[in-house]
LOSENU-988019 format. One line per 2 residues: number of its first residue (from 0); their letters; for each residue x, y, z of C-alpha. Coordinates in nm, 2 decimals, padded with zeros to 4 digits. Layout:
LOSENU-988019
NUM> A> X Y Z | ...
This chain:
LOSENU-988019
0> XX> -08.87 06.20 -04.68 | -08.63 06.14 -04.41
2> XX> -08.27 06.02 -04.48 | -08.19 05.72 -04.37
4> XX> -07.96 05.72 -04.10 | -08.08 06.07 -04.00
6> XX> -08.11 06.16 -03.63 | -08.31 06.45 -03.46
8> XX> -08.13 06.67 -03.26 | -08.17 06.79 -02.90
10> XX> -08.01 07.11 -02.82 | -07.88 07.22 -02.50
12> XX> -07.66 07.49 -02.36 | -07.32 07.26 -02.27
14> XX> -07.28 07.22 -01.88 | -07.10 07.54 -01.70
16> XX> -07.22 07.78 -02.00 | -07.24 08.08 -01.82
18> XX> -07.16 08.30 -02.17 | -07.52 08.36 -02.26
20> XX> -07.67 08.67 -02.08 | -08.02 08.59 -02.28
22> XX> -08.34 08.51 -02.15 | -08.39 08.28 -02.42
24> XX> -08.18 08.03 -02.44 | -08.39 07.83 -02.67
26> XX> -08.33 08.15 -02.92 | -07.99 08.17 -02.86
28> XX> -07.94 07.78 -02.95 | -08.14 07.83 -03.27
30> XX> -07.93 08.11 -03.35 | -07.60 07.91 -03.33
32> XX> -07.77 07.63 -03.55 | -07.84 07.87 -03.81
34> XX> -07.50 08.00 -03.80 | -07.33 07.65 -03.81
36> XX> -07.56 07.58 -04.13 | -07.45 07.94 -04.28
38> XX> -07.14 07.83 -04.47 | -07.32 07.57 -04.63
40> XX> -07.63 07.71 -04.70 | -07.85 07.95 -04.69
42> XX> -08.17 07.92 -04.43 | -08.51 08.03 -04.53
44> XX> -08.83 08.04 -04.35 | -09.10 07.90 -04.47
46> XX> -09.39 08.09 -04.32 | -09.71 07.91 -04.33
48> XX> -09.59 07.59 -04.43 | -09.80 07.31 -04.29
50> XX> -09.70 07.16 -03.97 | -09.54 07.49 -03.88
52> XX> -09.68 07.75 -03.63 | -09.79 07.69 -03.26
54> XX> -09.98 07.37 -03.14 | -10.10 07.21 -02.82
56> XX> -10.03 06.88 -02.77 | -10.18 06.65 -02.51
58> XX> -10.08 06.30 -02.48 | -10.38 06.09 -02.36
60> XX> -10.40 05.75 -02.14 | -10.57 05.52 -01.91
62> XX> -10.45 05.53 -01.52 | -10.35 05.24 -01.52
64> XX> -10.13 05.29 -01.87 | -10.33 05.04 -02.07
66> XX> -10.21 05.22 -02.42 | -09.83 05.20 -02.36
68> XX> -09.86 04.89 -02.16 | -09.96 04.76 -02.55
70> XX> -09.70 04.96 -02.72 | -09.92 05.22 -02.81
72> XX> -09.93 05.59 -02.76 | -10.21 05.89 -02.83
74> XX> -10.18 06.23 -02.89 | -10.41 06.49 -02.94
76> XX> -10.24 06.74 -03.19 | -10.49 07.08 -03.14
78> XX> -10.36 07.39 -03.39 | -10.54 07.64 -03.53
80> XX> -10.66 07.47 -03.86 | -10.80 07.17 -03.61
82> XX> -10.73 06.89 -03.42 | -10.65 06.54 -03.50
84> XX> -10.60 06.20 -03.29 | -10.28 06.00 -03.34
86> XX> -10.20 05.64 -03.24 | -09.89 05.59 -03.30
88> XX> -09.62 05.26 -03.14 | -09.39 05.37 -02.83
90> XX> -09.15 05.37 -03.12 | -09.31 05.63 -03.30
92> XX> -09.44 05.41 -03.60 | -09.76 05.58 -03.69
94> XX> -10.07 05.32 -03.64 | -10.36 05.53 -03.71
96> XX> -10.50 05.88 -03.74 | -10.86 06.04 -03.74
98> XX> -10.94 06.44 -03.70 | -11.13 06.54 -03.46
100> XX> -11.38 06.87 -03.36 | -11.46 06.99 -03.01
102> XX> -11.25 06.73 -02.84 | -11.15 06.60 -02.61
104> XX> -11.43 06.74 -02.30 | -11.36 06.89 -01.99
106> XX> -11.42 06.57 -01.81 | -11.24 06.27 -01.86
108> XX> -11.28 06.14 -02.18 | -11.52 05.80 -02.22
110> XX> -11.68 05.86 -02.59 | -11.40 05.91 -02.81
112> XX> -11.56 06.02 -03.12 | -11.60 05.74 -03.40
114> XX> -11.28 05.69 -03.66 | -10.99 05.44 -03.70
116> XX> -10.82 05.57 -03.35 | -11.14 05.47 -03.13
118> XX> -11.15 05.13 -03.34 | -10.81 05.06 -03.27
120> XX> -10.78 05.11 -02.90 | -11.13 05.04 -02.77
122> XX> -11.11 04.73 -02.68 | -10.75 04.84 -02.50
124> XX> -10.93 05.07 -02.30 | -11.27 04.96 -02.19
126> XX> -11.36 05.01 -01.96 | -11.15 05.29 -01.82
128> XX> -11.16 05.66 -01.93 | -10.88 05.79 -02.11
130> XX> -10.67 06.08 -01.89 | -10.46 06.39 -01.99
132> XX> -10.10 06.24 -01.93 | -09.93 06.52 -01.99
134> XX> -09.94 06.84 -02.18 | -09.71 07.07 -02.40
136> XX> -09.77 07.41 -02.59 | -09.51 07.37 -02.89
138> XX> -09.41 07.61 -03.17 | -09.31 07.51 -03.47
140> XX> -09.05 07.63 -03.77 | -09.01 07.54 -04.07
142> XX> -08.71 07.67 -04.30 | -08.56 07.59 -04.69
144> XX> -08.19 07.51 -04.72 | -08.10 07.64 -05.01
146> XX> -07.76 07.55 -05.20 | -07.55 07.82 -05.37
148> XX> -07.77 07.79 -05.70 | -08.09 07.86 -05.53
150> XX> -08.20 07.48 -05.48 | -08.40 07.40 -05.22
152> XX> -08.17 07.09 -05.06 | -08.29 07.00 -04.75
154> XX> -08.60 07.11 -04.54 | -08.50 07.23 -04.16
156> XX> -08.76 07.20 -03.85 | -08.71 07.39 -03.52
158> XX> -08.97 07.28 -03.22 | -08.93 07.46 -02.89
160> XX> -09.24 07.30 -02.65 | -09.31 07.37 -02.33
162> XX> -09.49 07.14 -02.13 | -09.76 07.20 -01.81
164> XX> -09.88 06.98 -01.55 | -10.07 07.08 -01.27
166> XX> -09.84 07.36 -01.08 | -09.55 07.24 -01.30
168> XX> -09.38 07.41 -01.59 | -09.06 07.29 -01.80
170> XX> -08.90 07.37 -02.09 | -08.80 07.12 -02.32
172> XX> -08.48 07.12 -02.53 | -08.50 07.27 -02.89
174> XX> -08.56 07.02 -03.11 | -08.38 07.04 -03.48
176> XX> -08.52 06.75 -03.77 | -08.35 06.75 -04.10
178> XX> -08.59 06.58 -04.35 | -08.41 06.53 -04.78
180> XX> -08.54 06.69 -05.06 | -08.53 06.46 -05.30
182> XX> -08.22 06.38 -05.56 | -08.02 06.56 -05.29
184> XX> -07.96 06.27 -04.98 | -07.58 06.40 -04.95
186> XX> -07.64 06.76 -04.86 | -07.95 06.65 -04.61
188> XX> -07.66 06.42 -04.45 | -07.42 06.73 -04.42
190> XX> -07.68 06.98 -04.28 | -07.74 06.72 -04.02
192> XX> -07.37 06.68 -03.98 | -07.31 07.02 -03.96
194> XX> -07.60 07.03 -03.64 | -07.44 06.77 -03.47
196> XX> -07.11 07.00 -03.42 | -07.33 07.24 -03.25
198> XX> -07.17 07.24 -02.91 | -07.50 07.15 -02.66
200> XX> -07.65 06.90 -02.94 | -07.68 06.57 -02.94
202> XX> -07.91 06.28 -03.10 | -08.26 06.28 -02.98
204> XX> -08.24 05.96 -02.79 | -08.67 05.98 -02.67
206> XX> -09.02 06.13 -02.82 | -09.09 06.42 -02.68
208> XX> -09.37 06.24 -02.44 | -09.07 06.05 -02.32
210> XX> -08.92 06.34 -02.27 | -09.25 06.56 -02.12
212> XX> -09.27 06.30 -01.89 | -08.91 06.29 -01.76
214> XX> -08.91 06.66 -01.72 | -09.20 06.66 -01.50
216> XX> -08.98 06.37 -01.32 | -09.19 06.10 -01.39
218> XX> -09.22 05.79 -01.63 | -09.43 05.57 -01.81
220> XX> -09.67 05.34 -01.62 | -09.56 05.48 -01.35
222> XX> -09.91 05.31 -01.17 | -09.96 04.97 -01.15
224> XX> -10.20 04.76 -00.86 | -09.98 04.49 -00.85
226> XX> -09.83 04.45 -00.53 | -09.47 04.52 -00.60
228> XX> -09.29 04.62 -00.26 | -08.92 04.60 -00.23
230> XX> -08.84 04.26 00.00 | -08.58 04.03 00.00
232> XX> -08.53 03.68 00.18 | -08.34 03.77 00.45
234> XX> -08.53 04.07 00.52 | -08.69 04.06 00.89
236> XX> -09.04 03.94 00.85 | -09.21 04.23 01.03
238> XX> -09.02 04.49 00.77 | -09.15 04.26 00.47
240> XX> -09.51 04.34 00.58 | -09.44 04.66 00.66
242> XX> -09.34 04.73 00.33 | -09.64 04.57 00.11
244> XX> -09.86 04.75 00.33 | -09.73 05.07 00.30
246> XX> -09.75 04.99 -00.11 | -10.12 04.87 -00.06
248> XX> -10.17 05.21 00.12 | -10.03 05.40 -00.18
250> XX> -10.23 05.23 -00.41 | -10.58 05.26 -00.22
252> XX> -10.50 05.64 -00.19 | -10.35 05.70 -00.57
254> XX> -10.73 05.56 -00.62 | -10.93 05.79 -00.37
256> XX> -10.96 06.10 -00.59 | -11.08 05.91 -00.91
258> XX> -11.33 05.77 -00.73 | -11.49 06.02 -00.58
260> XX> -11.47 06.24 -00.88 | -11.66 05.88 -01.04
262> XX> -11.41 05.90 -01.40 | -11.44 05.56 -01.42
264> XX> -11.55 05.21 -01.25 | -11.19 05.05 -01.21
266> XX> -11.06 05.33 -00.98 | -11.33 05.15 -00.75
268> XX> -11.23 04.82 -00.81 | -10.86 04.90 -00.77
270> XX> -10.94 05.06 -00.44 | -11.15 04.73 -00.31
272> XX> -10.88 04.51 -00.45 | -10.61 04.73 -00.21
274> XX> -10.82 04.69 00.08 | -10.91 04.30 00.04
276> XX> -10.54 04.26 00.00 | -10.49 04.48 00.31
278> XX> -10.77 04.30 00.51 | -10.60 03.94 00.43
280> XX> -10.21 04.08 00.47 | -10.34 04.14 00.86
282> XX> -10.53 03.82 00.88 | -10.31 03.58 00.76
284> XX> -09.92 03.79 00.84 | -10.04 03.94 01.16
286> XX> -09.84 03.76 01.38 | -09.55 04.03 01.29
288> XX> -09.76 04.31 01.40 | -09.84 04.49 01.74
290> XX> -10.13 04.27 01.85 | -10.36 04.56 01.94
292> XX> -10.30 04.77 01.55 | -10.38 04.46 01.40
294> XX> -10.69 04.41 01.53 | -10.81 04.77 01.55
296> XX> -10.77 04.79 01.14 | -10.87 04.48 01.07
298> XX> -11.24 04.63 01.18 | -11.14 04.94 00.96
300> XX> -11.02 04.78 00.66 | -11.31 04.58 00.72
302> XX> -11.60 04.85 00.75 | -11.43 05.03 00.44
304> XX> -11.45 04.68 00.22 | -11.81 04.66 00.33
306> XX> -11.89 05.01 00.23 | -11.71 04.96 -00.10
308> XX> -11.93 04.63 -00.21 | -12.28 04.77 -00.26
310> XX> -12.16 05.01 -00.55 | -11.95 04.80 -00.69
312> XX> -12.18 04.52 -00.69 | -12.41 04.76 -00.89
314> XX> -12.13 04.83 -01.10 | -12.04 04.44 -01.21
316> XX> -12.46 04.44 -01.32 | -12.47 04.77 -01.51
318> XX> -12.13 04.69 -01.70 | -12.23 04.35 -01.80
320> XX> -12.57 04.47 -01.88 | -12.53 04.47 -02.23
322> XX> -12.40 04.11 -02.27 | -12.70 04.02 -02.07
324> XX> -12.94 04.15 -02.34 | -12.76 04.00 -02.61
326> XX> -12.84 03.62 -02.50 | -13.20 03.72 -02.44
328> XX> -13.39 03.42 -02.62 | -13.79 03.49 -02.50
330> XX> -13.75 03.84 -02.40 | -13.67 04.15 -02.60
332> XX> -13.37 04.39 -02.47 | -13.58 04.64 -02.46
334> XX> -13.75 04.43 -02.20 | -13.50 04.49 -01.96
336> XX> -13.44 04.92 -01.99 | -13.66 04.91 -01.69
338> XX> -13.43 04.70 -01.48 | -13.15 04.92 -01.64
340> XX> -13.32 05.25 -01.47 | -13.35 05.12 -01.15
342> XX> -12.96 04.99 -01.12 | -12.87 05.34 -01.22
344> XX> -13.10 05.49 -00.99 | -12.96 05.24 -00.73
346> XX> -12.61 05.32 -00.79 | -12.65 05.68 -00.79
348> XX> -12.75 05.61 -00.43 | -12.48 05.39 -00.29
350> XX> -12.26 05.60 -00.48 | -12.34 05.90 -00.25
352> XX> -12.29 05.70 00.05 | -12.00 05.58 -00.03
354> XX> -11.84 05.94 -00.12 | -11.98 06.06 00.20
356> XX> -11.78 05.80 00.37 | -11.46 05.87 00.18
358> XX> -11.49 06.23 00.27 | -11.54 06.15 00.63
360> XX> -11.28 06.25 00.90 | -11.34 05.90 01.01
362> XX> -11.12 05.76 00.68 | -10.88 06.05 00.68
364> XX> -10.75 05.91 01.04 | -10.73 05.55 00.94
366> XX> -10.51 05.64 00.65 | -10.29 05.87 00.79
368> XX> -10.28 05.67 01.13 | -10.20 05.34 00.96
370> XX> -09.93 05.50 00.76 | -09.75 05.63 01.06
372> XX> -09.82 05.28 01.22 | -09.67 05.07 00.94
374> XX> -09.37 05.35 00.96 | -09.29 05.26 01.27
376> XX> -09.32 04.86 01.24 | -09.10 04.91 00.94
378> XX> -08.86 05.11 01.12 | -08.86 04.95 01.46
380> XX> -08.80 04.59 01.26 | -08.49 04.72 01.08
382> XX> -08.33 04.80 01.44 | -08.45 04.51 01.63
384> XX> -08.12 04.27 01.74 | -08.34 03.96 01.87
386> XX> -08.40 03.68 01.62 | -08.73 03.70 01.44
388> XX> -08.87 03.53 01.12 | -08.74 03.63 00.78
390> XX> -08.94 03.70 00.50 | -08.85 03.35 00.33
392> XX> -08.91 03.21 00.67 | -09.24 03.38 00.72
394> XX> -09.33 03.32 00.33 | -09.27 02.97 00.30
396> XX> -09.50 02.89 00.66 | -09.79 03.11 00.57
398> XX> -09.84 02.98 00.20 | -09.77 02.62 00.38
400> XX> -10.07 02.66 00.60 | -10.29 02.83 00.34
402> XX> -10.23 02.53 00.09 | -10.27 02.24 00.38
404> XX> -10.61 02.44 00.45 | -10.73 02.48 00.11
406> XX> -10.64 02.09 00.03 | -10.85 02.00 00.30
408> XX> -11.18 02.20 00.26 | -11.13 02.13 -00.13
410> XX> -11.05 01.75 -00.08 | -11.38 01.72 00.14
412> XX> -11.64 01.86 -00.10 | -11.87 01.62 -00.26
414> XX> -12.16 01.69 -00.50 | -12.35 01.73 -00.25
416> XX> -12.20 01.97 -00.03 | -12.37 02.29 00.05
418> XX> -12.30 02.60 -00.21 | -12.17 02.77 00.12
420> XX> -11.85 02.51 00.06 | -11.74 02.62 -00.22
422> XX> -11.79 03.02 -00.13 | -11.58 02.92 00.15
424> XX> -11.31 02.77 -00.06 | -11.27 03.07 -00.30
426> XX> -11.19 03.29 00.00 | -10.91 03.04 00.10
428> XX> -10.81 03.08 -00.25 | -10.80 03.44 -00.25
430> XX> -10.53 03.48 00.03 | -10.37 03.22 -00.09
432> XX> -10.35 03.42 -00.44 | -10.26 03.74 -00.21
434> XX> -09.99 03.57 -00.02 | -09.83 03.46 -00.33
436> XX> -09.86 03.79 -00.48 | -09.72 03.99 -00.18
438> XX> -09.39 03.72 -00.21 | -09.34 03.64 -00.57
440> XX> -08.98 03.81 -00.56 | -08.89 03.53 -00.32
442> XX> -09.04 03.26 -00.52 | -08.89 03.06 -00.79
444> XX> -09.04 03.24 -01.12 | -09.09 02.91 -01.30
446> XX> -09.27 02.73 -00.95 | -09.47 03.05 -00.90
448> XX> -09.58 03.10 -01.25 | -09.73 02.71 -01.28
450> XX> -09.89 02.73 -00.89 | -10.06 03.07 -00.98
452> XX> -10.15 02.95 -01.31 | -10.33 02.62 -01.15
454> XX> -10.48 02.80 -00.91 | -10.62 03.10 -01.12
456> XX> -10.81 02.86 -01.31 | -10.97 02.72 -00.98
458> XX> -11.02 03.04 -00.89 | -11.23 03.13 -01.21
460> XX> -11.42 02.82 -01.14 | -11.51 02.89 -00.86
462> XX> -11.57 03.28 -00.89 | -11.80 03.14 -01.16
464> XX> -12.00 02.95 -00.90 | -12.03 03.25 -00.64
466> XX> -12.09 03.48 -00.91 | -12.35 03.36 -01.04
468> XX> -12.55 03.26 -00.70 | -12.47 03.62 -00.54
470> XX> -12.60 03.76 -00.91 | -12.96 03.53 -00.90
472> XX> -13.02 03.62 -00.55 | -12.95 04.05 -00.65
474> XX> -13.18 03.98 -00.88 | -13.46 03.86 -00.71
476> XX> -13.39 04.09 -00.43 | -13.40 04.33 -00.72
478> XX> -13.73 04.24 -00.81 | -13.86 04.28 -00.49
480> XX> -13.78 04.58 -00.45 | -13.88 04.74 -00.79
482> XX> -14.19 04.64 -00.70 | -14.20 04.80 -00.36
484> XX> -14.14 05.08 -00.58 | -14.38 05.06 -00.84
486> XX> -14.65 04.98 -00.52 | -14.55 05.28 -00.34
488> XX> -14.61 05.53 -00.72 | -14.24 05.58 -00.72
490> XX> -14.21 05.34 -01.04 | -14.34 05.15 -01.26
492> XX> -14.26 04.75 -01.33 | -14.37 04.56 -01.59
494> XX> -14.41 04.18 -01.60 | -14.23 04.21 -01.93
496> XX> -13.99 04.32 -01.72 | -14.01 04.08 -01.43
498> XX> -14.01 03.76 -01.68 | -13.71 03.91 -01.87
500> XX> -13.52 03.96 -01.52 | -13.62 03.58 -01.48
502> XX> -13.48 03.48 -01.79 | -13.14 03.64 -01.69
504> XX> -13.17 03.44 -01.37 | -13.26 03.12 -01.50
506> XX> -12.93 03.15 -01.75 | -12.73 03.21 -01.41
508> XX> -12.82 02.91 -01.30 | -12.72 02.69 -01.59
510> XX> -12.36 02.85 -01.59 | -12.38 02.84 -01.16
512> XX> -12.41 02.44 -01.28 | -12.15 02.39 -01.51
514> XX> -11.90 02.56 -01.31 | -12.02 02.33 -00.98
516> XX> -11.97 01.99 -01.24 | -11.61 02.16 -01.35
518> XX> -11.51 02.17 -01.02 | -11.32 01.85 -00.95
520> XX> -11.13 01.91 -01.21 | -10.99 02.24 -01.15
522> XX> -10.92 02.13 -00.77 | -10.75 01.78 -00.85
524> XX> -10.52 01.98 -01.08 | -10.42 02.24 -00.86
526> XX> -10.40 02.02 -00.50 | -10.40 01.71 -00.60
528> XX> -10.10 01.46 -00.61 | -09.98 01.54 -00.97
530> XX> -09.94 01.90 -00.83 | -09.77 01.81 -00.48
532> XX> -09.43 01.84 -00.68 | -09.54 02.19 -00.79
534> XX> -09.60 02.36 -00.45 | -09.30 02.14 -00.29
536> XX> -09.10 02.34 -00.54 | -09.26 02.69 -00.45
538> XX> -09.17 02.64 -00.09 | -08.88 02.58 -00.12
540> XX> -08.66 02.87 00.07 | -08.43 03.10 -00.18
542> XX> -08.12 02.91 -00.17 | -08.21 02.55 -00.06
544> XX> -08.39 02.23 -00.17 | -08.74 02.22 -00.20
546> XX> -08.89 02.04 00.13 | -09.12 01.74 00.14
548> XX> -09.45 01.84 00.02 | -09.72 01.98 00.29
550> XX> -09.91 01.70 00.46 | -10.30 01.77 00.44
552> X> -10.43 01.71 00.78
């Protein structure tokens, strides 16, 4: 049982130490621990006692951080006696605890074996893989302090862990816990006094992930695929766009390796989002750019987003595929495992086409050539003397014209325009989302965070719509092409099958429908004239009044 107001203790050799001719440090530190707690007690090792001995610790996450982005942390604890799983909060509350055999695999880890930890953070996770973080091979002390009858007082714990990543090693800080035997809190509270004298210590102010982490020089969530360049107002407009480029760069590349290596599906999506948001950055902020880069990469950002949508496409059907089943009402699940087979069988070949692709000297030069492109716009903007757009400036005109169009196309569809409508209107949507996203640090926060809000909703409605039609028309293009298959003796198609696959298409529809009649709705609340105040307010420049609200042509 810990005292209260107990600390661990970090211990370091003080700055300009040079005393110590050891090639242990960590030894000698222990060393003048013990002899600081030698007046007052007498030290003891306990051999064997549990928690004690050596240990390899691996602290587990998703890419993208989901676990610590809710608080949470997991570490897999391997010693000799076995292994165990521990969720604990980023404060080092314990939340759960199961033991595990033969874990985790070699490959990134997707089936977590059954107990309270997978329970727990499941639903966190899906549907990403869980990653090796960091790692740290730790050895562990355990000793009695003994009072001058022979008492056991006070338990002392001495952890020396060093921690690997990649080509990386570090050594991390001895780390001294004093834990009370009980009916003696005041000689706990001296031992621990009597540590914190020890020139070098001082009060463990992080875990030991926290402090893996910062010894390999980095930090938690240290990836996100939020667009989160560094621009200001007054920044030229060219630099601006430089700069979220060059972020949307990093991400799309961070992304490259998982998926090739196919860990998991969102390393795919994240990659597609990067280039969408590349692809619209040119389109719609172009006018910053050299004329002739901007319309050279828009064909390569657009021949990679091409490439990308066939396997992710398969991917939306095959992780959905079990919520399909479960609103089967004349067909059994079962029903459908053909149609399963041939989307696996289908992705498996997209898949290879797209690796192929990524592999290709073809996408090595547009990276690298873009990247030394966007260096110099950057570069060249910060140094040019003649007057050009700011990024407020160049901000507030863009999102003008994006809104004006959408209120227009949205403001002209009737019930009986053409399904083509409304797939136009969610692209206008999504770079007006993007252009909001690549300036929300020069938007008001409140002004942003009702406009986005608004206009996410539209956006699910009509994501909805599309959805759904792009997923009917798969299917029977699905169809037709299982049976191609089973004609040619390559497969076999049921019409069990084939009336299940229309079952899922006639339930598309009725959802395709009720997003088409919840469509006025979601548009009138987003563009119409209850939310004119709204955008007037988002573009307004930093530092002045909000203008009169954009005129629809």
């Amino acid at each position: 049982m810990l005292t209260p107001g107990l600390r661990d203790y970090v211990l370091e050799p003080p700055v300009g130490d040079h005393e110590s001719t050891s090639k242990d440090p960590g030894t000698d530190l222990l060393l003048a621990a013990l002899a600081a707690l030698a007046p007052s007690f007498t030290v003891v090792a306990e051999r064997g006692a549990p928690g004690s001995g050596a240990r390899q610790l691996t602290w587990l996450d998703t890419f993208d951080w989901r676990l610590y982005r809710a608080g949470l942390v997991l570490e897999l604890d391997q010693a000799r006696r076995g292994g165990r799983l521990l969720l604990s909060q980023t404060d080092g509350t314990p939340r759960a605890e199961q033991p595990v055999t033969g874990w985790p695999p070699r490959r990134p880890a997707q089936d977590l074996p059954a107990g309270p930890v997978r329970d727990r953070i499941t639903v966190l996770i899906s549907p990403r893989a869980l990653l090796p973080v960091v790692s740290a091979v730790s050895e562990v002390s355990v000793m009695r302090l003994l009072n001058a009858d022979g008492k056991t007082v006070a338990w002392l714990t001495a952890e020396r862990a060093t921690v690997t990543a990649a080509d990386t090693t570090a050594e991390l800080p001895l780390c001294l816990s004093v834990a009370e035997v009980r009916g003696y809190p005041a000689q706990a509270r001296k031992a621990a006094a009597l540590l914190a004298a020890v020139p070098g210590a001082s009060p463990a102010s992080q875990s030991m992930f926290i402090a893996a982490l910062t010894a390999l020089g980095r930090h938690p969530a240290d990836y996100t695929n939020g667009v989160d360049a560094e621009i200001t107002a007054e920044m030229p407009g060219s630099v601006a766009v430089a700069r979220l480029l060059l972020r949307l760069l990093d991400t799309l590349e961070l992304n490259v390796d998982g998926v090739l290596r196919d860990i998991d599906t969102e390393f795919l999506h994240d990659f597609r989002v990067a280039v969408r948001r590349t692809r619209s950055a040119i389109k719609l902020l172009g006018e910053v750019l050299p004329a002739d880069e901007a319309n050279h990469y828009a064909q390569e950002f657009k021949w990679l987003g091409d490439l990308t949508t066939p396997t992710r496409d398969l991917d939306v059907h095959l992780l959905g595929f079990a919520a399909t089943t479960e609103h089967l009402l004349a067909a059994a699940p079962a029903d459908l495992e053909p149609f399963r087979a041939f989307l696996v069988r289908r992705r498996a070949r997209e898949f290879r086409r797209l690796a192929a692709a990524l592999r290709s000297p073809r996408f090595g030069v547009i990276t690298d050539d873009w990247r030394k492109a966007l260096l110099a716009v950057r570069d060249a903007g910060a140094r040019k003397k003649r007057r050009q757009p700011t990024a407020a400036e160049l901000a507030t005109r863009t999102t003008a014209r994006a809104f004006r169009r959408i209120a227009a196309q949205g403001g002209a569809i009737t019930p009986d325009s053409a399904p083509e409508s409304l797939h136009d209107l969610r692209k206008r949507c999504k770079e007006l989302r993007y252009l909001l996203e690549f300036f929300a640090p020069l938007h008001d926060p409140v002004a942003y965070r009702k406009v986005v809000g608004d206009l996410k909703q539209l956006q699910d409605c009509l994501g909805e719509f599309q959805d759904c039609q792009v997923q009917r028309e798969e299917i029977g293009a699905l169809a037709d092409a299982m049976l191609a298959e089973a004609l040619a003796g390559r497969g076999t198609t049921t019409a069990a099958t084939l009336l299940a696959m229309g079952e899922v298409a006639a339930r598309l529809a009725v959802s395709q429908a009720e997003a088409r009649a919840d469509f006025a709705r979601r548009f009138a609340r987003f563009a119409g004239p209850a939310a004119r105040p709204r955008i007037s307010a988002l573009l307004a420049e930093p530092g002045h009044p909000a203008e009169a609200e954009p005129e629809t042509p």
